[in-house]
FITOR-488154 format. One record per atom (N, C-alpha, C): x, y, z; residue in one letter. Coordinates in steps of 0.02 Angstrom, whole numbers, padded with zeros to 5 digits, always signed. Layout:
BEGIN
XYZA...
This chain:
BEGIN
-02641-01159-00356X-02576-01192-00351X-02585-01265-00370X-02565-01278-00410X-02559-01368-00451X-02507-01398-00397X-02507-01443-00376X-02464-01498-00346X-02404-01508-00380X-02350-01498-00364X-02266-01497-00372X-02254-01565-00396X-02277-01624-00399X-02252-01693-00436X-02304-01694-00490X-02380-01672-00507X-02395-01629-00550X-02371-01616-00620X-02342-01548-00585X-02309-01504-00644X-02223-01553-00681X-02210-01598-00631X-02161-01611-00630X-02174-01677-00680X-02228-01704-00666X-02237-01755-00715X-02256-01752-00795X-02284-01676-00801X-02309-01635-00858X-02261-01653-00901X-02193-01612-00858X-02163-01581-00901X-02099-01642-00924X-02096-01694-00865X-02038-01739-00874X-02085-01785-00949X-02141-01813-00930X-02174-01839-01007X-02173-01814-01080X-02189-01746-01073X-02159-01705-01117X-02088-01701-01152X-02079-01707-01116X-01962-01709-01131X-01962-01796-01160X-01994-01844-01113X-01963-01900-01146X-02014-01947-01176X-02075-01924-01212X-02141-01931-01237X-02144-02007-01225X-02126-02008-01144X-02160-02078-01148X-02190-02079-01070X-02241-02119-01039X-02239-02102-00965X-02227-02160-00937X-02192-02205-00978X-02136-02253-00941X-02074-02236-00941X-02034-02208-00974X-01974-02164-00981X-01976-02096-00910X-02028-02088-00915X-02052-02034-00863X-02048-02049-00788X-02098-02092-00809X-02111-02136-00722X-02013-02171-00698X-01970-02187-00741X-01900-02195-00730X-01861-02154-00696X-01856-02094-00753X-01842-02023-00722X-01863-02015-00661X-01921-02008-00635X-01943-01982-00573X-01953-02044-00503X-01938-02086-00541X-01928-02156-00476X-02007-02146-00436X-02044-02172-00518X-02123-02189-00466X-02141-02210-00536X-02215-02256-00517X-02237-02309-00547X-02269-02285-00612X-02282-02304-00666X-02300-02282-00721X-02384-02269-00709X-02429-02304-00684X-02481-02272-00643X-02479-02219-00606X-02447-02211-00579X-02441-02129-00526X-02418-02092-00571X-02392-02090-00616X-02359-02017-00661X-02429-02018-00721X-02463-02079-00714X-02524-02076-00774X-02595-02047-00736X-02557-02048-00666X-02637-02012-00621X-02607-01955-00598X-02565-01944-00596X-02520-01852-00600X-02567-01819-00645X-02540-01834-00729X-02553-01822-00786X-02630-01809-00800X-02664-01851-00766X-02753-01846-00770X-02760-01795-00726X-02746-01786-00642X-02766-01745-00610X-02770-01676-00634X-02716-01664-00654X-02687-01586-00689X-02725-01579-00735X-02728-01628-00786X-02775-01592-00837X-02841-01583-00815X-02859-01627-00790X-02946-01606-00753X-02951-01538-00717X-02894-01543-00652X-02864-01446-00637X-02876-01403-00699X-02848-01417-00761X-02840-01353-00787X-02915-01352-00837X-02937-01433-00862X-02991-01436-00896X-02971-01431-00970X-02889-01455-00974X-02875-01444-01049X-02836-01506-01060X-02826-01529-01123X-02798-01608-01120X-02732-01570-01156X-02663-01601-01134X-02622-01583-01151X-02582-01645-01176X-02605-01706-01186X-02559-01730-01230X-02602-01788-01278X-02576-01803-01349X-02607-01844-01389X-02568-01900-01373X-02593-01956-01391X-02580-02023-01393X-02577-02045-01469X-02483-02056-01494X-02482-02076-01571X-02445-02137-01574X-02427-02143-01619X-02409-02235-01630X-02322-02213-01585X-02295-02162-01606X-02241-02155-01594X-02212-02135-01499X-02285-02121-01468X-02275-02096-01407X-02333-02048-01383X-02327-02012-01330X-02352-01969-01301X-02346-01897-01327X-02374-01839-01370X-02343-01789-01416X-02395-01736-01347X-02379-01664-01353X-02404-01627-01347X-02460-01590-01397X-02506-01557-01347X-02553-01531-01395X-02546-01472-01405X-02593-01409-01426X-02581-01356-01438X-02575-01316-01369X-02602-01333-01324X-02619-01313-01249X-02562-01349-01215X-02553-01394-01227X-02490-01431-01204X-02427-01388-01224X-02416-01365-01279X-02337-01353-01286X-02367-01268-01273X-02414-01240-01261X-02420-01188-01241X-02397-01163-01172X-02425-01215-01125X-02401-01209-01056X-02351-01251-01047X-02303-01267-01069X-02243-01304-01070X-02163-01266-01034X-02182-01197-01081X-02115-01162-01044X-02144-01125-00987X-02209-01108-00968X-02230-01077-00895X-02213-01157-00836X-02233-01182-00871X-02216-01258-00833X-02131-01287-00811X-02106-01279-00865X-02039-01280-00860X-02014-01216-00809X-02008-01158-00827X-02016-01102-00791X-02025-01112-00708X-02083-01137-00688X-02124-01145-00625X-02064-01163-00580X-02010-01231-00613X-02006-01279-00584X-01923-01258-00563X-01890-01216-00609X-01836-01196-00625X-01841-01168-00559X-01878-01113-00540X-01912-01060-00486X-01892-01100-00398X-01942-01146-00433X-01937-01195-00357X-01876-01215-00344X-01848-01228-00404X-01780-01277-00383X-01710-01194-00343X-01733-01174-00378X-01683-01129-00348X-01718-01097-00267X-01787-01098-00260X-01805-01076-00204X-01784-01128-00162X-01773-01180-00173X-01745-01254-00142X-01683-01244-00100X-01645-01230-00169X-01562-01208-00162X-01519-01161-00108X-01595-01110-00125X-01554-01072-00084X-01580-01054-00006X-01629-01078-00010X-01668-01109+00074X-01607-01165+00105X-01574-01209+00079X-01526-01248+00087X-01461-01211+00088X-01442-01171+00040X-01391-01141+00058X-01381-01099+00117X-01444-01070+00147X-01411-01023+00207X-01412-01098+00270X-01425-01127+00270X-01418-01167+00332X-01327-01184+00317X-01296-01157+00276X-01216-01161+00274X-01195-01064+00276X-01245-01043+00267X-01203-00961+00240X-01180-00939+00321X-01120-00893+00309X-01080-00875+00367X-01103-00798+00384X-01141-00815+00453X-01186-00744+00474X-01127-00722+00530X-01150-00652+00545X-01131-00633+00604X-01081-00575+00597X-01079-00548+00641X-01025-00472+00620X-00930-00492+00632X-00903-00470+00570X-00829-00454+00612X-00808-00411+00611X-00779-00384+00685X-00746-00327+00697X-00670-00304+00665X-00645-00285+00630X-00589-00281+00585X-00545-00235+00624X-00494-00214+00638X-00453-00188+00670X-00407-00134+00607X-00412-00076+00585X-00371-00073+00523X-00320-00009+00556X-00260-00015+00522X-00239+00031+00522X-00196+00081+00475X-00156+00131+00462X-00139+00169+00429X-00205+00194+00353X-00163+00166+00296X-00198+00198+00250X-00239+00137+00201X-00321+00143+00196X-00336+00081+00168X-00324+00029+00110X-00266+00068+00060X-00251+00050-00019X-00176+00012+00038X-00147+00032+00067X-00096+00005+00105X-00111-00073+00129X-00162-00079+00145X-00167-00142+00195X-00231-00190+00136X-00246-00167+00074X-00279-00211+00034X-00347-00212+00061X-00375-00154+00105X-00442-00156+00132X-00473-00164+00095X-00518-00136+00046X-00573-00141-00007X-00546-00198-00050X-00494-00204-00071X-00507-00290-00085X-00508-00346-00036X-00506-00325+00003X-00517-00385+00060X-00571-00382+00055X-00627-00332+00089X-00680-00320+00100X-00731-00348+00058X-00700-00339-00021X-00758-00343-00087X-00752-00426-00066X-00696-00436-00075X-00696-00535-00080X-00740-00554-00026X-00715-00534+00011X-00769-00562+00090X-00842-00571+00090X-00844-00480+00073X-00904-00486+00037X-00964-00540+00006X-00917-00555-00047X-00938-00575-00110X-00962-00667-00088X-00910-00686-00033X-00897-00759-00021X-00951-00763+00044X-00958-00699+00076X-01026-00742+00155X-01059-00690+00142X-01126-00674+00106X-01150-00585+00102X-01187-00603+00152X-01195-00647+00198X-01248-00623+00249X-01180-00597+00307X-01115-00596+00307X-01069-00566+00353X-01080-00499+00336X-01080-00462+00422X-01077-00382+00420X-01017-00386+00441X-00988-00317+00425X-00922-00309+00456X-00927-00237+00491X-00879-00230+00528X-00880-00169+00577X-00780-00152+00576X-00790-00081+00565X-00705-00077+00542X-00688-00022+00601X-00633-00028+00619X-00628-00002+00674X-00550+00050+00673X-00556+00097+00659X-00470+00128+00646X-00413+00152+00712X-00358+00114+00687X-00315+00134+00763X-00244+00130+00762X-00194+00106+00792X-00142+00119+00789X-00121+00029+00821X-00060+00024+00789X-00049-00061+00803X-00073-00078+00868X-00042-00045+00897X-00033-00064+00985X-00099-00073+00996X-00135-00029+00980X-00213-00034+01004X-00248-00076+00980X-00237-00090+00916X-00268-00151+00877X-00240-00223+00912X-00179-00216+00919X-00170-00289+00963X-00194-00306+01049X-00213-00247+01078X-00256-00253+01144X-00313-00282+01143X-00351-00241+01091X-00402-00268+01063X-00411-00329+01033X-00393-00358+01005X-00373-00425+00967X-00371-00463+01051X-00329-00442+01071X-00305-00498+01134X-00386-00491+01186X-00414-00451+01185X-00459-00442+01248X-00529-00471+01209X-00517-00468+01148X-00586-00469+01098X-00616-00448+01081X-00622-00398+01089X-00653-00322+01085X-00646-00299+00995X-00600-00345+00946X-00600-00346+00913X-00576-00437+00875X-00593-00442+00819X-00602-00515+00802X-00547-00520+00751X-00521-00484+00733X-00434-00496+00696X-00423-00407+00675X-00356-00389+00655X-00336-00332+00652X-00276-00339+00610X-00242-00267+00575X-00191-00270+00551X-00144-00234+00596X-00081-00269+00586X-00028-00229+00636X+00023-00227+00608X+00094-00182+00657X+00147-00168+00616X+00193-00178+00649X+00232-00195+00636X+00310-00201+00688X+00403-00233+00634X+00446-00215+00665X+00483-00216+00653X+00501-00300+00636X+00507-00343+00596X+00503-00428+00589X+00543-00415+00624X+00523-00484+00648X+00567-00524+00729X+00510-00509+00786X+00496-00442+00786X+00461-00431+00833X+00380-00425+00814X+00365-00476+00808X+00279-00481+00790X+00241-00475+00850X+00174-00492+00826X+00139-00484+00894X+00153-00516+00946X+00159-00578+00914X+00172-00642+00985X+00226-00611+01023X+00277-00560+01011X+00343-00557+01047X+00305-00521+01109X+00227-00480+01105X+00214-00432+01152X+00135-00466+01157X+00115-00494+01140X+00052-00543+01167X+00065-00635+01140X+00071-00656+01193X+00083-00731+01159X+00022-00776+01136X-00031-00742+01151X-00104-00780+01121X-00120-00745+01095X-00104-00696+01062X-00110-00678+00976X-00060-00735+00915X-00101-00742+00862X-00088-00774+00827X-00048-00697+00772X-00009-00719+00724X-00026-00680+00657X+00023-00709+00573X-00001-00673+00509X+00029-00697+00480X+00035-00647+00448X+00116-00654+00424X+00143-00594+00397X+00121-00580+00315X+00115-00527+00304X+00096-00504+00243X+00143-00479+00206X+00183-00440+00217X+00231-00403+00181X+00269-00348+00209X+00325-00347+00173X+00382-00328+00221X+00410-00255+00185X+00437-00176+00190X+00452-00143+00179X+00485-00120+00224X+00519-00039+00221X+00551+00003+00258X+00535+00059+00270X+00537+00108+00318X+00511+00157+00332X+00582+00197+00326X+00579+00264+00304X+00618+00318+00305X+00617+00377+00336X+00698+00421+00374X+00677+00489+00397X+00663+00516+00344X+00603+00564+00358X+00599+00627+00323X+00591+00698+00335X+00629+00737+00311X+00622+00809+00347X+00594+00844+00296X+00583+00914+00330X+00562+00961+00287X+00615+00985+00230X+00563+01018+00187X+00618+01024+00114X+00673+01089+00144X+00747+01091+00117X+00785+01124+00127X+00831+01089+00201X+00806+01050+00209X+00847+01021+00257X+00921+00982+00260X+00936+00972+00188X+00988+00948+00168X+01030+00907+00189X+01066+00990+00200X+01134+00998+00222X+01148+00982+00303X+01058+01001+00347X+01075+00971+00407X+01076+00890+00432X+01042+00838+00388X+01047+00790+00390X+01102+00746+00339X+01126+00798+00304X+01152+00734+00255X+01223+00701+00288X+01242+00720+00353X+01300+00672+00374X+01265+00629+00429X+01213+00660+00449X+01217+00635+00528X+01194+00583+00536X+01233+00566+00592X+01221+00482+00630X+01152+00495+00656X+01163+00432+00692X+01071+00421+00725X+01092+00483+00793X+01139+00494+00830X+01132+00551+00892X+01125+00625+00870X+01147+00619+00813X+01132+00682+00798X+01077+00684+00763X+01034+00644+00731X+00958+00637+00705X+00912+00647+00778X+00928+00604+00825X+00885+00592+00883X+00892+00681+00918X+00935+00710+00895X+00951+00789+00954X+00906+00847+00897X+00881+00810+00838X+00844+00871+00797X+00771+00870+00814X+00744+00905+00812X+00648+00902+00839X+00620+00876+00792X+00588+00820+00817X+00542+00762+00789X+00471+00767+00809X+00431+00761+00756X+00373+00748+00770X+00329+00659+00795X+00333+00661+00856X+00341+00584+00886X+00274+00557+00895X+00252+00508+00901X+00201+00486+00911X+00172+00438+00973X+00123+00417+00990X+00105+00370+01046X+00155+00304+01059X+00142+00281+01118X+00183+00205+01129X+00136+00153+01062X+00084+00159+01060X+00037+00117+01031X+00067+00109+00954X+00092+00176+00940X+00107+00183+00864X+00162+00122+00852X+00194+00103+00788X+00232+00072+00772X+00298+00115+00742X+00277+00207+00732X+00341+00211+00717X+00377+00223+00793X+00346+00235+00832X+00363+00236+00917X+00415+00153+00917X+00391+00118+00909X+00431+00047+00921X+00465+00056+00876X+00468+00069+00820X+00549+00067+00779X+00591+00109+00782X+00576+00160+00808X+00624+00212+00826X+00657+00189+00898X+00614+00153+00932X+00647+00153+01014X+00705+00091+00982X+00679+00015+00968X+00731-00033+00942X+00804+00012+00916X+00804+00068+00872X+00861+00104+00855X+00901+00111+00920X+00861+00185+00940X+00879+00205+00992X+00908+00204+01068X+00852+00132+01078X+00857+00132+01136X+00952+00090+01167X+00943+00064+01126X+01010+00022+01136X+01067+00091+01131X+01067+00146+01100X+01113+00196+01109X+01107+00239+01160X+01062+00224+01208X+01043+00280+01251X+01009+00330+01232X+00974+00337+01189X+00953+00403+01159X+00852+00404+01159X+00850+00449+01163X+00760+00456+01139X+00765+00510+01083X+00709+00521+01045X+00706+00584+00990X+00682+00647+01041X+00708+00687+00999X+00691+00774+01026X+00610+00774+01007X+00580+00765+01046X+00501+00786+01018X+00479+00837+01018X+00466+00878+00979X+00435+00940+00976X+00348+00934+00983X+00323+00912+00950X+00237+00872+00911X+00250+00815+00933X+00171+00773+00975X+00144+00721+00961X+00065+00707+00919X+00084+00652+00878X+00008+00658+00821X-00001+00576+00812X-00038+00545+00801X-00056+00472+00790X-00093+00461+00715X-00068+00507+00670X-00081+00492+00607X-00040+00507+00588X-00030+00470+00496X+00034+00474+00475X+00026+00535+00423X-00042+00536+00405X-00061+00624+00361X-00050+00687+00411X-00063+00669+00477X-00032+00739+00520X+00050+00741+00529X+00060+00673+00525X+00135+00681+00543X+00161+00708+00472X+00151+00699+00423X+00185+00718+00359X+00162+00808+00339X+00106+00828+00375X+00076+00879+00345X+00123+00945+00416X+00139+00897+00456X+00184+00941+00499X+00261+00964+00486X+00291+00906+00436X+00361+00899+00402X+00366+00952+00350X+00293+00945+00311X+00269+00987+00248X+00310+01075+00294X+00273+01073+00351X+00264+01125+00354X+00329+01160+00407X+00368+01118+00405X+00441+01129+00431X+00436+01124+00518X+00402+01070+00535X+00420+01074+00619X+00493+01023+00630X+00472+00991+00579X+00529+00924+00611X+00517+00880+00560X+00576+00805+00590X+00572+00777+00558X+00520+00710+00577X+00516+00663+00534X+00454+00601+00557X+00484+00530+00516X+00453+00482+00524X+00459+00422+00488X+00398+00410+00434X+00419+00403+00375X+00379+00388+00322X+00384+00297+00292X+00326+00279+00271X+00347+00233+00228X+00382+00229+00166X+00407+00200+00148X+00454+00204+00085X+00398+00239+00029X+00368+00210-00011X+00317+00234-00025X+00317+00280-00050X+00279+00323+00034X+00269+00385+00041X+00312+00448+00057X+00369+00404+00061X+00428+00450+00059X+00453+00456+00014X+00455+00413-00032X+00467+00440-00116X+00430+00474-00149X+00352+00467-00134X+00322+00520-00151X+00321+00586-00157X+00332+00586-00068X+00355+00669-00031X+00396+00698-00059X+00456+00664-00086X+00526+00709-00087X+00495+00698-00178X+00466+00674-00203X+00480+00696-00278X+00407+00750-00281X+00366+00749-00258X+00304+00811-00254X+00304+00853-00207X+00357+00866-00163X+00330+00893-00106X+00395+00922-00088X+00460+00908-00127X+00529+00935-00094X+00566+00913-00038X+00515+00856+00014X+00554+00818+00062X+00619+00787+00037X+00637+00801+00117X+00711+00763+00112X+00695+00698+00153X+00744+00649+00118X+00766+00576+00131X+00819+00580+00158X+00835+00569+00242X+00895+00534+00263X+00930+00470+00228X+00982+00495+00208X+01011+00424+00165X+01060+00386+00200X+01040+00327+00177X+01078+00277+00228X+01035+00244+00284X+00980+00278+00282X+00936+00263+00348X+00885+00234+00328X+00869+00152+00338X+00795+00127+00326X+00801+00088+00376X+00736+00076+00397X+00703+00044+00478X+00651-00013+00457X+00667-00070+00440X+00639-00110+00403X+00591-00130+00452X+00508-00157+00430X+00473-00159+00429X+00401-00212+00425X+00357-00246+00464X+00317-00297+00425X+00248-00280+00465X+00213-00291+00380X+00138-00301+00398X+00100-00371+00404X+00064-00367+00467X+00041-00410+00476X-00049-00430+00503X-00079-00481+00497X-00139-00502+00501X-00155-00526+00588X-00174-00518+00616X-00171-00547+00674X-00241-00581+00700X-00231-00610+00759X-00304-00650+00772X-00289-00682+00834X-00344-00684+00898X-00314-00737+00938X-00313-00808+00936X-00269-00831+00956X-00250-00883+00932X-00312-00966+00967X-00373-00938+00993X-00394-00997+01027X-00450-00969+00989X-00466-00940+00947X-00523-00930+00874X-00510-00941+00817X-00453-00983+00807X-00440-00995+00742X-00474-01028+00689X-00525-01078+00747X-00541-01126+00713X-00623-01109+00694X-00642-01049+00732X-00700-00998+00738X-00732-01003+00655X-00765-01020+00614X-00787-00998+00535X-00800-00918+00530X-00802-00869+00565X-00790-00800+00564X-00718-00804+00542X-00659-00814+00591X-00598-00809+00583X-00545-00842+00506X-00576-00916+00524X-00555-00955+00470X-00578-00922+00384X-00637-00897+00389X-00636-00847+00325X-00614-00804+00302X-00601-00765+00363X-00552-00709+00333X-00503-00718+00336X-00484-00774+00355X-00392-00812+00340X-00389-00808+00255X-00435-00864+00242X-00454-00888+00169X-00444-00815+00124X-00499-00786+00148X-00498-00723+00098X-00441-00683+00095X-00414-00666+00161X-00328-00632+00150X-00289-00644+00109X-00283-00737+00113X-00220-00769+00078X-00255-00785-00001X-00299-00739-00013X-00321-00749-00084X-00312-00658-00105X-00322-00631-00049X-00305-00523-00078X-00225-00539-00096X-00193-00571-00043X-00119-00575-00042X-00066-00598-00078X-00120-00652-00117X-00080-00714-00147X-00036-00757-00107X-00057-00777-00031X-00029-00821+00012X-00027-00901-00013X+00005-00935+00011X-00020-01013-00007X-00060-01037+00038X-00108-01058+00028X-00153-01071+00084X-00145-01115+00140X-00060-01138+00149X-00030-01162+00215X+00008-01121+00239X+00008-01056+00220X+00081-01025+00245X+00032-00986+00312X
């Protein structure tokens, strides 16, 4: 191993064939870069530079080991860099809270960016239903989550030290099984609520948009089935138990591949959202995956 101011003096003399130009560059005395220059060659036992009217030239041994030299140093400098860079890189696991379907909520591009911006972050993904994701969020048990609720009613309306920021807004639709027509195509919400529904947990979010309807009319749905997925709830419609709530989406899907019927007239509007508690905001776990969201999302990075 040659000495690192050394190689460094080799190669800076070389570049500016002078070892006062040199000794500048490297902020040391034109003696010390001329006893660099001696040491090394005695190390290697080969003289690597001529002395001409015009400067300091390389010799044949000289411009031989020139790019291993150059090379060496390139090596170091990045072993430098990036010994320095982790005393900033963002370690540590986050627990992700996800729910419904992952192309829905921008998971894998979230994930890749995240990725890509702290690779020493692990992440841990955790699948569930809003309600549950916001317990979690609130108790900590999870470190931010996606949730769903009817706008107006965000998380804060049902935990006030949850933070969140809305992502995007759609509608959910009834959908029944195909051939159903003629039994839905007049009916009000009492006569929707008296047909057998396939219903889901309190936790769920189509549970909260159906009650907001409902509840103010006095009414609950006929439940026939309870299921906490939205592929069981649709694969039960498929199969003629009842009716369910779809996302728009996926309810246009259904009824153009699948023969479902669309209650018309009926949408239950809708928002997705990011959540977090609100006394970790300032956490560099948290604050990154702010960053990275409002870059999957195209947020402004004050909103």
């Amino acid at each position: 191993m040659f000495p690192l101011q050394s190689l460094r003096a080799f190669v800076t003399v070389a570049r500016e064939g002078s070892v006062s130009r040199a000794a500048q560059r490297l902020h040391l005395t034109q003696p010390a870069v001329s006893l660099k220059l001696k040491q090394l060659q005695d190390e290697l036992d080969l003289k690597l530079f001529l002395r001409k009217p015009q400067g300091l030239v390389l010799t044949p041994d000289g411009q031989a080991l020139l790019p291993s030299a150059e090379k060496a140093l390139a090596t170091l400098a990045a072993f430098e860099q990036s010994a320095r860079a982790l005393h900033s890189t963002l370690r540590g696991r986050l627990r992700i809270g996800t729910i419904v379907d992952p192309e829905f909520i921008r998971l894998g591009a979230f994930l890749h960016r995240l990725v890509e911006r702290a690779p020493q972050l692990e992440t841990e993904l955790r699948q569930g239903m809003s309600g549950s994701v916001l317990e979690q969020v609130r108790d900590g048990r999870l470190d931010v989550g996606f949730f769903l609720a009817p706008p107006g009613v965000g998380p804060g309306a049902l935990a006030p030290e949850v933070a969140h920021r809305e992502l995007t807004r759609f509608h959910y639709y009834v959908v029944a099984p195909a051939g159903w027509g003629p039994r839905i195509a007049s009916a009000d919400w009492p006569g929707l609520a008296a047909m057998p529904w396939i219903v889901t947990p309190e936790d769920s979010v189509h549970h909260r948009l159906l009650k907001v309807v409902l509840e103010p009319l006095g009414l609950t749905p006929h439940g026939v089935a309870q299921v906490d997925q939205e592929a069981c709830m649709l694969d039960l419609v498929r199969a003629g138990v009842g009716l369910s709530l779809a996302r728009d989406a996926l309810a246009m899907t259904e009824r153009q591949e699948r023969g479902l019927v669309i209650a018309e007239g009926v949408q239950l509007p809708c928002a997705l959202s990011f959540i977090w508690h609100r006394d970790r905001q300032e956490e560099p776990l948290i604050a990154e995956a702010l960053e990275v969201l409002a870059g999957v999302w195209s947020l402004a990075a004050a909103a």
